[in-house]
C-alpha positions as CSV (number, residue, x, y, z in Angstrom):
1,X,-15.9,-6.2,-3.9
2,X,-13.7,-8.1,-6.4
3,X,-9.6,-7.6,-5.7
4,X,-9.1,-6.6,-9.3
5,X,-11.8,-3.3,-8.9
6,X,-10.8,-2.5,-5.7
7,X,-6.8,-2.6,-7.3
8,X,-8.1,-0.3,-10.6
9,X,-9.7,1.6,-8.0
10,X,-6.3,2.3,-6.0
11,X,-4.3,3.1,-9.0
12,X,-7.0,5.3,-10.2
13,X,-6.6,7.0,-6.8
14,X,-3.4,7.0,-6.5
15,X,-2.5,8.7,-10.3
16,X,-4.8,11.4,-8.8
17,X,-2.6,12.4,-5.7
18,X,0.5,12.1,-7.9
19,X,-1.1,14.0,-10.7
20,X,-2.0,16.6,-8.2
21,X,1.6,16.4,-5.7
22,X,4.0,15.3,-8.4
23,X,7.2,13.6,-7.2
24,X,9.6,14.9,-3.8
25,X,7.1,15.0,-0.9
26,X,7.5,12.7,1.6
27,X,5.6,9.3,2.0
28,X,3.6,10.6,5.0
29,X,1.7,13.5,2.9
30,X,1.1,10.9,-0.1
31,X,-0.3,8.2,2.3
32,X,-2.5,10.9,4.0
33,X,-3.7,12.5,0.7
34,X,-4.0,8.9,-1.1
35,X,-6.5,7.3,2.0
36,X,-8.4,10.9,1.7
37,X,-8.6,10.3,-2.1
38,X,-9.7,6.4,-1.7
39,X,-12.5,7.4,1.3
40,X,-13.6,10.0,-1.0
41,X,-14.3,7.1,-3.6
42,X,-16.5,5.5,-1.1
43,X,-13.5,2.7,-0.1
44,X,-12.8,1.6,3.4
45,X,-9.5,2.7,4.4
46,X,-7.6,1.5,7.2
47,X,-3.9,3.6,7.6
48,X,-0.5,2.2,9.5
49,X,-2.4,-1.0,10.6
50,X,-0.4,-3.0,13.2
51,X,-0.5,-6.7,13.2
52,X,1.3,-9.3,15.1
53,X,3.3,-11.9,13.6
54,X,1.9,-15.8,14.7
55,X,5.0,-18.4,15.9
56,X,4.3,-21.1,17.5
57,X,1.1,-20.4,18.2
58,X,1.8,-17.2,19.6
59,X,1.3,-14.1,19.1
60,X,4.4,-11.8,19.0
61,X,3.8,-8.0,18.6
62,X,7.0,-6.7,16.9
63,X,5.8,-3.6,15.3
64,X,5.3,-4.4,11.5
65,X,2.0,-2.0,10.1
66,X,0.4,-1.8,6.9
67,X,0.5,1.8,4.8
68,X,-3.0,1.0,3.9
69,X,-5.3,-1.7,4.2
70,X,-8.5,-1.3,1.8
71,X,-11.8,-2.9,2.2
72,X,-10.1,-5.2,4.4
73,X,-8.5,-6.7,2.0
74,X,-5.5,-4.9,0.0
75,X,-2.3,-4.0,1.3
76,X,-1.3,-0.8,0.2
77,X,3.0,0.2,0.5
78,X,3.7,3.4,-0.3
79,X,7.4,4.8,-1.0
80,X,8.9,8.1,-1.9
81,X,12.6,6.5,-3.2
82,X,14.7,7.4,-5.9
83,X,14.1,3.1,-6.6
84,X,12.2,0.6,-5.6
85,X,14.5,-2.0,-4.3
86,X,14.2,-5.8,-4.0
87,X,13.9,-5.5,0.1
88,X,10.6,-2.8,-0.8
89,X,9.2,-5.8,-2.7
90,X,10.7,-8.5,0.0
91,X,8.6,-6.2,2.4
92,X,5.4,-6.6,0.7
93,X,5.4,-10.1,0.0
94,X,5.9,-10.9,4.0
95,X,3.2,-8.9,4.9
96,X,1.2,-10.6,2.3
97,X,2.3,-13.6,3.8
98,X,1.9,-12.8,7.6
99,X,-1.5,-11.1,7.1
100,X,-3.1,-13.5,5.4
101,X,-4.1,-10.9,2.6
102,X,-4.3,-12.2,-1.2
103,X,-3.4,-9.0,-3.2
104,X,-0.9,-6.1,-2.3
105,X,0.3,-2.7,-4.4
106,X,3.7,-1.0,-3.1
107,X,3.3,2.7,-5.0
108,X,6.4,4.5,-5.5
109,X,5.5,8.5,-5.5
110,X,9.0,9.8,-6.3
111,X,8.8,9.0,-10.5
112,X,8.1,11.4,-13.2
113,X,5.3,8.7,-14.5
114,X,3.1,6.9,-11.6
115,X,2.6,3.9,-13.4
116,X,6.5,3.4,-13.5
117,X,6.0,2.8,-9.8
118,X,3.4,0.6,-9.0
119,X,4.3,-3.4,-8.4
120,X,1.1,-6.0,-8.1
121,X,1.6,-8.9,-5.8
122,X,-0.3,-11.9,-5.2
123,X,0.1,-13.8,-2.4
């Protein structure tokens, strides 16, 4: 499936869960409603994926895990701030970068307007 559907496809998703939560919960009920909303959709959903970080050749497992990871291929970071700060963004981009993975959305729940708080990123 192309990036850009699967991306419409996750913002369509996730305006549902904030259309239906509103702002103020905290990021663990959005990320479980929002992987129920994308399965329901018919998209593979993968939640708090670990992955190792490659130096040297080696593999060094230091805890870093995805939100989301959708049809094996979009990384999904979900917050529940009052902003989305540079380091949220800084955050996103390195596990673009460490993962391998072309395309990531960080969704930020705690806005009156969802699409406020939703960043694209290409790696």
């Amino acid at each position: 499936m192309e990036l850009n559907v699967i991306s419409e496809k996750i913002i369509g998703a996730a305006m549902q869960v904030h259309r239906t939560l509103g702002p103020g919960l905290l990021e663990s009920a959005y990320e479980a409603c929002l992987k129920y909303e994308l399965e329901k959709r018919g998209l593979k959903v993968r939640s708090q994926v670990g992955f190792p970080v490659i130096y040297d050749g080696m593999k060094i497992n230091l805890g870093y895990r995805l939100d989301l990871l959708v049809e094996d291929s979009v990384i999904v970071e979900l917050k529940a701030v009052n902003q989305i700060t540079p380091v949220h963004e800084a955050q996103l981009l390195s596990y673009l970068k460490l993962s391998g993975k072309r395309l990531g959305l960080l969704i930020n729940f705690n806005v009156m307007l969802l699409k406020d708080g939703i960043t694209r990123r290409i790696n």
